[in-house]
N, C-alpha and C positions, 0 to 999 in steps of 0.2 A: 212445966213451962206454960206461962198464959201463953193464950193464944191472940195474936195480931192480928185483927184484918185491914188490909191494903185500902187506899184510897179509888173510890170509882175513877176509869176514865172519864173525862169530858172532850169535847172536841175542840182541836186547840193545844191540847196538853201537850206536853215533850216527852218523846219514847228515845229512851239511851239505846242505841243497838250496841251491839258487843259479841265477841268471837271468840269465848274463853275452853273452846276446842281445837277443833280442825280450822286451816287455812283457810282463807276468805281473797277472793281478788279484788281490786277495783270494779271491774264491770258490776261483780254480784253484790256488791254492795250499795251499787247505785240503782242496781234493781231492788234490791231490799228497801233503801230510802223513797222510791216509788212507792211502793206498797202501803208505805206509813202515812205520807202525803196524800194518795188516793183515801185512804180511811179517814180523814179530816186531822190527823195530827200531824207535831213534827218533829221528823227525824233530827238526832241528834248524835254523829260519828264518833264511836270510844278512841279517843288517842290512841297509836300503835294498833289500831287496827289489821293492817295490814303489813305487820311485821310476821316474819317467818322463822322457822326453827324446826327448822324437817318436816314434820306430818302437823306440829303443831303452828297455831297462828300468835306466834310469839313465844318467847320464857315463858317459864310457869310465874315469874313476878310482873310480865308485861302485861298476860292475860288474867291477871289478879288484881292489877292497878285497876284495867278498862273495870271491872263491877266496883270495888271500892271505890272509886270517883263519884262514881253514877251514884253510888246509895249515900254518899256524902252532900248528895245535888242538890236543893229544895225544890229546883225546878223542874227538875226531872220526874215525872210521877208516874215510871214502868221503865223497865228493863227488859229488853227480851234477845234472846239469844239469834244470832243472823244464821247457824247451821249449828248441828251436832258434830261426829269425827269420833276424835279419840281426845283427850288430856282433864274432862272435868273433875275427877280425881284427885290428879296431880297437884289442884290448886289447892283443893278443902282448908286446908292449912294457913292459908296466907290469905284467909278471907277476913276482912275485920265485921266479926259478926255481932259486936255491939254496937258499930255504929248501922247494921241493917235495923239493930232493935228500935235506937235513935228516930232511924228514917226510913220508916215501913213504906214502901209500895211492889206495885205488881212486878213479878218475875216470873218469866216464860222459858217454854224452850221444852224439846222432850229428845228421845235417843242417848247421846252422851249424856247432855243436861238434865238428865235422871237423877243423877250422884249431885248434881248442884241443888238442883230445887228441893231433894230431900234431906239433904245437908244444911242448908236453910231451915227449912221447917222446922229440923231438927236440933239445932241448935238455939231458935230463936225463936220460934212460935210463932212466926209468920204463915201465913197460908198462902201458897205460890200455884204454880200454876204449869199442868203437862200439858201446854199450848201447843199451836202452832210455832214454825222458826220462817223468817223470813225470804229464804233462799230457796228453799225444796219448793217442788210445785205443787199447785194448791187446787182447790176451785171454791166457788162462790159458799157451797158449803163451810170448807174448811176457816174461810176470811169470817164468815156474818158469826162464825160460833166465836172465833175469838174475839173480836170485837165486841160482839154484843157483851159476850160474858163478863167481859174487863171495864163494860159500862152498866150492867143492869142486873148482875148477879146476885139477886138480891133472894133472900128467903120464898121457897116457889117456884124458883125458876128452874126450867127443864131441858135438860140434855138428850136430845133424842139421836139417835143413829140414823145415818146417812141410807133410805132405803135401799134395801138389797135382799136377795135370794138366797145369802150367806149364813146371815146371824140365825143362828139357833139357841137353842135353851135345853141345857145338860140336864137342867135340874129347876123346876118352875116354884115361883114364890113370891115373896116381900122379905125385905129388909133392911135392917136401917143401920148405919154404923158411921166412921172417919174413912174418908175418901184415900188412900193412899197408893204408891204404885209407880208403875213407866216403866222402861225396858229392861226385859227380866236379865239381861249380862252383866248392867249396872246394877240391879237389884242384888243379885249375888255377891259384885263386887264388896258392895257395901256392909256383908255378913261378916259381924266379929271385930268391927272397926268402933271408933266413936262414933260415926257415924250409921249405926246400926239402926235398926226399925224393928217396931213390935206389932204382930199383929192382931194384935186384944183388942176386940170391938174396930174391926177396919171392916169397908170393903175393898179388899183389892184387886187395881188391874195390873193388866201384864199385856206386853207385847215384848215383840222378836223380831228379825230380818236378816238373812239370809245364814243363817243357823239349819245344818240338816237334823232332822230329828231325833239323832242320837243326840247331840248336843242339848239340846232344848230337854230332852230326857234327864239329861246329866243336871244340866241347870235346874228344873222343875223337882227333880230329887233330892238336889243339895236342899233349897228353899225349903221341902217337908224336913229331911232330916234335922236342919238345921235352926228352923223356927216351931212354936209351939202353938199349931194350928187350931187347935180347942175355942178358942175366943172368934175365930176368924168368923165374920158375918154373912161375906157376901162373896163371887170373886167374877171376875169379867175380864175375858180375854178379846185382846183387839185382833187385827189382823196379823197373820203372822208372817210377810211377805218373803218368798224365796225361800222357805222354810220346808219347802215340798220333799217328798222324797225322793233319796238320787241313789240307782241302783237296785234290781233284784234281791238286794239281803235287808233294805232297809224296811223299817218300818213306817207306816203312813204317820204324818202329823196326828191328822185327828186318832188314830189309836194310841198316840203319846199324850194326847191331852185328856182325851177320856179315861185313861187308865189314870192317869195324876187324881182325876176329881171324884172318882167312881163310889170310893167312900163318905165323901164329904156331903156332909146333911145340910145343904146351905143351896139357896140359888147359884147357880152359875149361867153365864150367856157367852157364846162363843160369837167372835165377826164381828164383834162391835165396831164404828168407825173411831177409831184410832191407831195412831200406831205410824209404820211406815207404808203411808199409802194416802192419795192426794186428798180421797174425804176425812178427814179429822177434826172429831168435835176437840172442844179443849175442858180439860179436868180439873178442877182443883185439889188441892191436895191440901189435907187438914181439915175439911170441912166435914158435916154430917150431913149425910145425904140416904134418901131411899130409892132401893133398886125394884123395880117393877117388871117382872120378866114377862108379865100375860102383855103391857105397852110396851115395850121395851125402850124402857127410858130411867134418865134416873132425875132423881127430884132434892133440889137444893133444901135441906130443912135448917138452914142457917144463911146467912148475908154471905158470902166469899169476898165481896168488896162492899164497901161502907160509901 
């Protein structure tokens, strides 16, 4: 599949919001269209937004409609998801992904919208993007990386982590590879589907939230057994929030993450900011990029927006 890259932001431009998961209210959506407005763009409401259907914010063809509208839009130049949940899945299907190919631009969103943005990419060769979502709370970190990225992402540009006491380095290096990844349930999900992922010359990240460690054990084993990690270049783990351990019998996270990586001949960085937790850089997914574990950053070595 070529590869697409999206149209830069400019200030001005129109951002389609859209809730192709979990339920969204009135209130939080007019906080969402704040946020968009404060950033010099403008918000633009997906139809049936605020339609309900249990856990989710609409049918699976309501919450199908709001993104095929929007990529149908010429005016519309980004789409980004208002919250994660549960149903990005359910839609894959009823996505019309030639007319994404048609009308490439920015698509955000991470958590649920894992299985959409890689579902995309994968499909159509579009380079999207494990942003920021509009709802969850943020700070000025989390805002200036999506933003920025979605205007100036250009060959060079640098993804640096939110400092902290946290992020360590399992395994110290360089390397270079395809950005791929977001939250490893979805990530699973997605093993065995059409929508499957390879990870031949990637770097991959991975986050979790509120998964106890056996889980995230189970998860991280399936993903080895399951994929052929020989190729794999790089791998980075975000935060893995509420993931702690609970009980006397369990095991700590970090000894389920260091055992997962313990043979792997590649950098690895644990604590990164992403994930579910208010500092979040934003990722592209698709793109080639280098990991720097001594800075710990990683480095655009392609345009992600044109």
């Amino acid at each position: 599949m070529k590869k697409i890259i999206p149209q830069a932001l400019k200030h001005g431009d129109k951002i389609g919001i859209v809730a192709p998961a979990g339920y969204v209210s009135a209130e939080q959506i007019k906080s969402a269209a704040k946020k968009v407005e404060k950033a010099g763009f403008v918000p633009v409401i997906a139809e049936n937004i605020f339609s309900k259907h249990g856990y989710l914010s609409g049918t699976d063809e309501e919450r199908a409609f709001q993104l095929n509208s929007f990529f149908k839009r010429s005016d519309i130049k980004a789409v980004i998801a208002a919250r994660g949940g549960y149903g990005c899945s359910r839609i894959l299907d009823l996505i019309d992904y030639e007319s994404i190919i048609r009308n490439p631009k920015i698509l955000g969103g991470y958590s649920d919208i894992t299985a959409l943005v890689l579902a995309v990419y994968k499909k159509t060769g579009l380079v999207t993007f494990h942003s920021s979502m509009l709802i969850p709370e943020d700070t000025a970190y989390t805002r200036n990386s999506m933003w920025e990225i979605f205007q100036n992402g250009k060959k060079g540009f640098l993804i640096c982590p939110q400092k902290n006491d946290e992020t360590e380095v399992l395994r110290h290096g360089k390397a270079s590879g395809i950005l791929l990844g977001g939250n490893l349930t979805l990530l699973e999900t997605l093993i065995g589907t059409k929508y499957d992922f390879s990870l031949y010359n990637k770097i991959l990240f991975i986050e979790e939230i509120n998964e106890p460690p056996y889980k995230v054990d189970r998860m991280l084993t399936h993903l080895k057994n399951a994929k052929d990690f020989s190729g794999l270049k790089g791998l980075i783990f975000g935060k893995m929030k509420g993931c702690e351990a609970q009980g006397e019998n369990s095991l700590p996270l970090d000894y389920v993450v260091n055992d997962f990586c313990k043979n792997l001949k590649i950098p690895v960085i644990k604590n990164f900011s992403f994930g579910h937790v208010n500092d979040r850089c934003t990722l592209p997914i698709g793109v080639k990029v280098e990991i720097d574990t001594e800075n710990f950053q990683i480095r655009l070595l392609e345009n992600c927006v044109e």
